[in-house]
VOPAGU-2260 file (C-alpha; in pm, 1 decimal, decimal comma):
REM VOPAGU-2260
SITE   aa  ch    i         X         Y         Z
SITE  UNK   A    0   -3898,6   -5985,8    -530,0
SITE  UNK   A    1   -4085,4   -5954,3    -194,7
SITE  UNK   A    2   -4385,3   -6112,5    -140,6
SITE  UNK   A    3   -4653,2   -5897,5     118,1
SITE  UNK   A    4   -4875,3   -6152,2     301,2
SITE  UNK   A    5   -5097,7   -6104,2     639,4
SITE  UNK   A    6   -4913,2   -6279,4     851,9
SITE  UNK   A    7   -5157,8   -6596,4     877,6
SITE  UNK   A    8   -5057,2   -6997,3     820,5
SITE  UNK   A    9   -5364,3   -6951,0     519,8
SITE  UNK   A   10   -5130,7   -6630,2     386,4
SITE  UNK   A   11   -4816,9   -6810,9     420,5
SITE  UNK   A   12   -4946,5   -7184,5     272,1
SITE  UNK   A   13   -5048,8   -6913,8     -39,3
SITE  UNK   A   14   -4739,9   -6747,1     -98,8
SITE  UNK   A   15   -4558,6   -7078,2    -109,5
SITE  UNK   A   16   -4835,7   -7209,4    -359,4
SITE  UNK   A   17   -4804,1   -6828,8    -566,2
SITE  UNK   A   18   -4388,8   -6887,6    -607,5
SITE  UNK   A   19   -4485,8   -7205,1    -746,6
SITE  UNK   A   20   -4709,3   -7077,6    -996,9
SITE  UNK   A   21   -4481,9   -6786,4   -1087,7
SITE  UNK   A   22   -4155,2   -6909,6    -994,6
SITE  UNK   A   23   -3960,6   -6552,9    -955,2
SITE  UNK   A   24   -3659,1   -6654,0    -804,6
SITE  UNK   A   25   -3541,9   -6497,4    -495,1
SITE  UNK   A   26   -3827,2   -6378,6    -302,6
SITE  UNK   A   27   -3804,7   -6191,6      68,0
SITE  UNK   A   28   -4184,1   -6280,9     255,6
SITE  UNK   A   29   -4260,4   -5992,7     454,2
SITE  UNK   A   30   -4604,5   -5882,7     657,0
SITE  UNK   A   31   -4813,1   -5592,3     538,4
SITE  UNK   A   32   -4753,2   -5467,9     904,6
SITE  UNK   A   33   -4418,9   -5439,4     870,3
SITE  UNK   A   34   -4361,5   -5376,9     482,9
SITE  UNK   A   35   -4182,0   -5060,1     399,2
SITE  UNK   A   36   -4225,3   -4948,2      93,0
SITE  UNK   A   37   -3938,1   -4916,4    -200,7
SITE  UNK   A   38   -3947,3   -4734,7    -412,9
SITE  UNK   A   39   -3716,2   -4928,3    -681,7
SITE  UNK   A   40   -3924,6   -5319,8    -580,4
SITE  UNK   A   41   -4300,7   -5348,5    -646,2
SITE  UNK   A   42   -4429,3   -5630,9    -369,9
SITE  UNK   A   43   -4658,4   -5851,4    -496,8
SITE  UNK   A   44   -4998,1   -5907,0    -262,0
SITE  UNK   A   45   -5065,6   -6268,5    -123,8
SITE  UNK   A   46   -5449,2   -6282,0    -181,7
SITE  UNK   A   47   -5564,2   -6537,4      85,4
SITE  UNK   A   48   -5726,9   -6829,9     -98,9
SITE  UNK   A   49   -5842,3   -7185,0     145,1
SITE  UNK   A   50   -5840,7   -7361,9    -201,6
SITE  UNK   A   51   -5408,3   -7295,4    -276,2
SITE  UNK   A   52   -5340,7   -7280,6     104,1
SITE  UNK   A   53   -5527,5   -7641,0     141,4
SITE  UNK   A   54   -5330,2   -7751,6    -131,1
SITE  UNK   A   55   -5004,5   -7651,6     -34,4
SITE  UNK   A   56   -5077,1   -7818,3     332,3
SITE  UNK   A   57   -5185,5   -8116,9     171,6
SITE  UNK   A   58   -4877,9   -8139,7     -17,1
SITE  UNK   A   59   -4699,3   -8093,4     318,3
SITE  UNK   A   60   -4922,8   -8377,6     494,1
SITE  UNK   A   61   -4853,1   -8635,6     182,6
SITE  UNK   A   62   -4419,5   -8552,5     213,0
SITE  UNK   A   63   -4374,7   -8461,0     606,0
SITE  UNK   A   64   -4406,4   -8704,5     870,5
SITE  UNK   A   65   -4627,7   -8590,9    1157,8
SITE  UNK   A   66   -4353,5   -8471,6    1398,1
SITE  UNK   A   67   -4248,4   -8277,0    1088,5
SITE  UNK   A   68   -4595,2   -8125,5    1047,3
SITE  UNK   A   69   -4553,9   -8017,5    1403,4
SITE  UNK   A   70   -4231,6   -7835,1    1363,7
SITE  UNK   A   71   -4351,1   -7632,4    1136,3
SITE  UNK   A   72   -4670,7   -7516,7    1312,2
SITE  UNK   A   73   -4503,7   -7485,2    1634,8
SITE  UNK   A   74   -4227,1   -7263,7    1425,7
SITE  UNK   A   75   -4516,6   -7050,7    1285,5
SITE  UNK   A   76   -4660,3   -7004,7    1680,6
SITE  UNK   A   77   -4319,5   -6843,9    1755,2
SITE  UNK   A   78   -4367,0   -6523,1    1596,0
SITE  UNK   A   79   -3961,3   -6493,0    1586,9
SITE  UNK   A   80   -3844,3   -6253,1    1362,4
SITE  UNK   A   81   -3732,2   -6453,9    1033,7
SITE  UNK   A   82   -3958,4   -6737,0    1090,5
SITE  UNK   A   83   -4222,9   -6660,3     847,7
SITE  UNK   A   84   -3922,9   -6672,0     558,2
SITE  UNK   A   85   -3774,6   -7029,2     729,9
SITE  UNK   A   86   -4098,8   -7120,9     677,1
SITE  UNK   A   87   -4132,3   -7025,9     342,2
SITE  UNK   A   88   -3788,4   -7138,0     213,7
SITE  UNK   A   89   -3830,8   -7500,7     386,7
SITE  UNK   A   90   -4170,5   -7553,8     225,1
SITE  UNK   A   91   -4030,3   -7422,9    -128,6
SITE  UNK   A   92   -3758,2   -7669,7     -51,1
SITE  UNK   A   93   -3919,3   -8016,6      71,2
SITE  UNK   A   94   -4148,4   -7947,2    -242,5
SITE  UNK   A   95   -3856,5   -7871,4    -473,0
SITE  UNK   A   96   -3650,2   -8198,7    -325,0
SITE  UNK   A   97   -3705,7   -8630,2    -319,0
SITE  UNK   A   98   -3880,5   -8736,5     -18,3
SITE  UNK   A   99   -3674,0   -8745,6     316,1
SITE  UNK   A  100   -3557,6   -8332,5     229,9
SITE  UNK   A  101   -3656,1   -8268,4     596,1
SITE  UNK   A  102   -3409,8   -8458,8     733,2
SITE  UNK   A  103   -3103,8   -8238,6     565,9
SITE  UNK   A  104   -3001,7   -8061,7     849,5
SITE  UNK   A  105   -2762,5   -7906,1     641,5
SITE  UNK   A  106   -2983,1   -7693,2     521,7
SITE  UNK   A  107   -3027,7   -7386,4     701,8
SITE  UNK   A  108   -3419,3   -7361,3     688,2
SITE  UNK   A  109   -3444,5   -7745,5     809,9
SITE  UNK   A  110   -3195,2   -7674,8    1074,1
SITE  UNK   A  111   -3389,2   -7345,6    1207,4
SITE  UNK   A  112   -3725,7   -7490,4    1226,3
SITE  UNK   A  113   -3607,1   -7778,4    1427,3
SITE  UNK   A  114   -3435,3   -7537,6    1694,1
SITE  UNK   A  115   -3762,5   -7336,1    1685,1
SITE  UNK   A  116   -3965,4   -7609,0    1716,2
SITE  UNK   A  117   -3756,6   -7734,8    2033,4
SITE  UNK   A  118   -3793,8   -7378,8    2213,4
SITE  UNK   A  119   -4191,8   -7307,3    2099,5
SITE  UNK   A  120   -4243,8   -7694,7    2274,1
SITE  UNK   A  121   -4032,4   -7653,1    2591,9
SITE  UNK   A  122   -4256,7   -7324,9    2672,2
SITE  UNK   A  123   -4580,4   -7505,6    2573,2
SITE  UNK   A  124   -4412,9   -7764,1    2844,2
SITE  UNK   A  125   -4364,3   -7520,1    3115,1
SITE  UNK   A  126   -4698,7   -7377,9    3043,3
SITE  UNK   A  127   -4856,5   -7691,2    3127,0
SITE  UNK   A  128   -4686,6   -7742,3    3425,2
SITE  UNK   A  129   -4696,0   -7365,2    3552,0
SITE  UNK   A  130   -5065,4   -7273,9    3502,7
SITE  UNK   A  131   -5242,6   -7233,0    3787,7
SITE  UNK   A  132   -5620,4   -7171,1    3767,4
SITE  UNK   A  133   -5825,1   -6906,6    4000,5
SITE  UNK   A  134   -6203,4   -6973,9    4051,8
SITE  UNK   A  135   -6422,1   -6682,3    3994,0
SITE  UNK   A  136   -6730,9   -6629,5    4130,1
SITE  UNK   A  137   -6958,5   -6804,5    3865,7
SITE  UNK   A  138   -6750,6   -7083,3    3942,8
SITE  UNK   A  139   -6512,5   -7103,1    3584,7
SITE  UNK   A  140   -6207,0   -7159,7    3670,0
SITE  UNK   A  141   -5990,9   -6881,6    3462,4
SITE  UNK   A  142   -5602,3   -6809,0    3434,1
SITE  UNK   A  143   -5394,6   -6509,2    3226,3
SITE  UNK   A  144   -5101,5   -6596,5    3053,3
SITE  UNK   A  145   -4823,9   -6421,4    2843,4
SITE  UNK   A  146   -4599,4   -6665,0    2737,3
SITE  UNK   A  147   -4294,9   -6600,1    2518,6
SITE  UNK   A  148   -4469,4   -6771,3    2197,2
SITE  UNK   A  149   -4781,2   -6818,8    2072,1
SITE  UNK   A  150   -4829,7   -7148,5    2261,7
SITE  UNK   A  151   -5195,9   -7110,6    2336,6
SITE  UNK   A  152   -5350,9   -7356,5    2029,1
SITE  UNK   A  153   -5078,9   -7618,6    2176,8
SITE  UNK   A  154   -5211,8   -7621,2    2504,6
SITE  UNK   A  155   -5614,0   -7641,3    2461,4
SITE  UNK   A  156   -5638,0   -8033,4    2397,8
SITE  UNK   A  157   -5404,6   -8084,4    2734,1
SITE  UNK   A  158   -5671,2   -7903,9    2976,4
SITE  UNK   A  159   -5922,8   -8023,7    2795,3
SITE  UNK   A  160   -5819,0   -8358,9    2826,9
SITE  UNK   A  161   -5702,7   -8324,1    3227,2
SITE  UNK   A  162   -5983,3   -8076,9    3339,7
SITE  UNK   A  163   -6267,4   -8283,1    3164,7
SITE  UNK   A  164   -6534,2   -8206,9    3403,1
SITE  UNK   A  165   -6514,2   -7813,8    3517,3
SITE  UNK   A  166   -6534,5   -7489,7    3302,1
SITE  UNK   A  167   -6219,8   -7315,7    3238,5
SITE  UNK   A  168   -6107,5   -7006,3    3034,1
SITE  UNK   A  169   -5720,5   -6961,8    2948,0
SITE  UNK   A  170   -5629,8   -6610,8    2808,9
SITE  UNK   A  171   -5304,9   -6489,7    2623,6
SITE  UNK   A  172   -5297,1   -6119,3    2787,5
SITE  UNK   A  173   -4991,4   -6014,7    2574,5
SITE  UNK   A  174   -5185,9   -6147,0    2221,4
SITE  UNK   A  175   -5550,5   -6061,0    2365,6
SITE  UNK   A  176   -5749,3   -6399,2    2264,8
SITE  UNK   A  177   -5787,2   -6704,5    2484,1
SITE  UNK   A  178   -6024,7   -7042,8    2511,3
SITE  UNK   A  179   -6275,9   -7105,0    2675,8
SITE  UNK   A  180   -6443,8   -7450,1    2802,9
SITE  UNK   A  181   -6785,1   -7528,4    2857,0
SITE  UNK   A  182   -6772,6   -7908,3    2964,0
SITE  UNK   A  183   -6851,4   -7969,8    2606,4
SITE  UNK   A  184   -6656,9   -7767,8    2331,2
SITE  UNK   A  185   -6350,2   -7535,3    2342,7
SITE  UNK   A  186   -6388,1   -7214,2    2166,5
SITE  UNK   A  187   -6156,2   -6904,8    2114,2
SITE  UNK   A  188   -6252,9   -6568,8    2297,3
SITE  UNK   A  189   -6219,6   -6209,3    2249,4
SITE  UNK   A  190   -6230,0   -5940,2    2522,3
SITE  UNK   A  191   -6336,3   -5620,3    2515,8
SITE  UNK   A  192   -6001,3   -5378,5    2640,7
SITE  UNK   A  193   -6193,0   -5328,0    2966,9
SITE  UNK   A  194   -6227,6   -5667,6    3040,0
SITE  UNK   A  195   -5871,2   -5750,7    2942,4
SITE  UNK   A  196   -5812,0   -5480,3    3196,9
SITE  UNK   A  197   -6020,5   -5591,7    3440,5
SITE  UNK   A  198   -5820,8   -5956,5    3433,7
SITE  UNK   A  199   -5485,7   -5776,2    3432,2
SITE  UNK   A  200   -5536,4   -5665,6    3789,2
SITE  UNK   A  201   -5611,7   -5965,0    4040,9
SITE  UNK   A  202   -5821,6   -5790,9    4342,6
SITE  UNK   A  203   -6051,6   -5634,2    4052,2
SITE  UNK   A  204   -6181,2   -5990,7    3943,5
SITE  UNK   A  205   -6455,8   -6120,1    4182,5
SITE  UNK   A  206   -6316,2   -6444,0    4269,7
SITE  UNK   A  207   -6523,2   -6751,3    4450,1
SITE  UNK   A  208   -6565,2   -6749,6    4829,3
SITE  UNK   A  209   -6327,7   -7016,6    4872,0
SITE  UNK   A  210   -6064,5   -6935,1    4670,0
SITE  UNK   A  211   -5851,9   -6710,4    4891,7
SITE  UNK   A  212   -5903,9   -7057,2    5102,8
SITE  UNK   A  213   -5780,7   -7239,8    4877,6
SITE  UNK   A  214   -5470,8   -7049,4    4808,0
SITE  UNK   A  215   -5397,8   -7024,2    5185,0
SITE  UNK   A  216   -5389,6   -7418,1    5194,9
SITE  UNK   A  217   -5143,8   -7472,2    4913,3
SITE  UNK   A  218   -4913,0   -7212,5    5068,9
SITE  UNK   A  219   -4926,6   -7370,5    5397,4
SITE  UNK   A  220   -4883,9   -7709,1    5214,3
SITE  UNK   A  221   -4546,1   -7597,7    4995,3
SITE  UNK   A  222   -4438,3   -7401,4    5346,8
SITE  UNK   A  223   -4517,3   -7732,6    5525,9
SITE  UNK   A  224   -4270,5   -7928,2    5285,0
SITE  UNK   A  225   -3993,5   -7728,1    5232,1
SITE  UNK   A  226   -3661,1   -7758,9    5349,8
SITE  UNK   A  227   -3489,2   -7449,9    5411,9
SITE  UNK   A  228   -3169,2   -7590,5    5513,0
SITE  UNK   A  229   -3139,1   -7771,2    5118,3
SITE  UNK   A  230   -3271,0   -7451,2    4994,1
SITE  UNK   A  231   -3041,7   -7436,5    4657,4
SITE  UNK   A  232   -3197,4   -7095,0    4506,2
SITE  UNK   A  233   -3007,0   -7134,5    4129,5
SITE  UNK   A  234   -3074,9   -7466,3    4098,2
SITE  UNK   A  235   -3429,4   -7404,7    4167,6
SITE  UNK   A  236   -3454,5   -7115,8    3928,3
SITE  UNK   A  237   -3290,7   -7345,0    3633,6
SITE  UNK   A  238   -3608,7   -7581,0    3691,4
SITE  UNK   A  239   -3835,7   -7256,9    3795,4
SITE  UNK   A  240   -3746,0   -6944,6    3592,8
SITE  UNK   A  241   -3820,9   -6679,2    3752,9
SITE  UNK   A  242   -4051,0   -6533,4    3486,5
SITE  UNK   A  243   -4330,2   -6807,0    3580,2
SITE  UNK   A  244   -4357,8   -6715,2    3941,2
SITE  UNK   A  245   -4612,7   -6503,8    3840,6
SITE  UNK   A  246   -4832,5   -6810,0    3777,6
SITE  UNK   A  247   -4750,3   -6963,9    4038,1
SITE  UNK   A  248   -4993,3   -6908,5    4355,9
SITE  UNK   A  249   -4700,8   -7063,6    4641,4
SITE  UNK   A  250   -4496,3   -6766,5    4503,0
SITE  UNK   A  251   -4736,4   -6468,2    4512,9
């Protein structure tokens, strides 16, 4: 049996609550997207629904401890190919089990979403400590990201936390939304292709008068405080990747 859903936690939180309620056996979760039809298996259609999907995460809230809850967002944010049928198994399993089912790491579906979780976590990580902000001319302070998962949602309650007091827009470029913060609220933005292309290319942005300033201080500060005769280029790439240079404004 396959199960077509559209790809959302609300889609997914139904299908689990729809096996329940049917209870077909073996079923293989698949997005519309990426459905091709057969012509010997009828899918059946996920119908979004907040009433089941609230109920199902509920049901998770009252068995999972909060670290588990976690795990299985962050696992969702990964977009990994598989995940959305982990995800699917392990919730038809903790509900199917006694309490403490999450902590079989025997079972396959336990074991993946905790070795999801780890990886989805260590990139929110880097993000945090990689993103470097730009001030534009209107004085937000903006930076462009395209990190290997979906980290985004994990990352808006750190900057809004440790950049309280200025304006600030973060935007995914690879999975075209972002946040942005007003000093008061954080809410989630949508560009227009030309302004996603616009923020793709650095000199088109207008940036503020002292940024370049700005830029040419922290390089002389890293230049200032480096050591090239310890310069250890592997070791610093197992702590740096290379893939998050780009962020980085002592490296561009």
């Amino acid at each position: 049996m396959t199960y077509l859903f559209d790809g959302s936690l609300e889609g997914l939180l139904c299908a689990v609550f729809e096996w329940f309620e049917r209870k077909p056996g073996k079923v293989q979760l698949k997005t519309s997207i990426h459905y091709l039809p057969d012509a010997f298996n009828v899918p059946f259609d996920v119908v979004n629904d907040r009433k089941k999907a609230d109920r199902v995460w509920k049901g998770l809230q009252s068995r999972l401890p909060a670290a588990w809850l976690r795990k299985f967002y962050a696992t969702f944010l990964s977009e990994l190919p598989g995940a959305f049928q982990h995800l699917f198994e392990f919730a038809c399993y903790v509900f199917s089990n006694p309490a403490g089912a999450e902590t079989n790491y025997g079972n396959e579906h336990v074991l993946k979403l905790s070795q999801t979780a780890t990886m989805v976590e260590r990139e929110k990580h880097r993000m945090e400590a990689f993103i470097r902000f730009r001030q534009l001319a209107d004085g937000i302070f903006y930076c462009g990201i395209d990190p290997d998962f979906n980290v985004l949602p994990l990352l808006v309650n750190h900057f809004k936390n440790r950049y309280a007091d200025q304006k600030w827009i973060i935007y995914d470029l690879r999975r075209h939304y972002g946040f942005v913060y007003d000093l008061t609220k954080v809410e989630e933005l949508h560009l227009a292709p030309e302004g996603e292309k616009n923020l793709k290319k650095p000199g088109t942005a207008r940036m503020s008068d002292k940024e370049e300033e700005y830029a040419a201080l922290w390089k002389n500060y890293f230049n200032s405080t480096n050591i090239p005769a310890r310069k250890n280029t592997r070791l610093h790439q197992r702590h740096v990747p290379k893939r998050y240079w780009k962020y980085l404004t002592e490296k561009i």
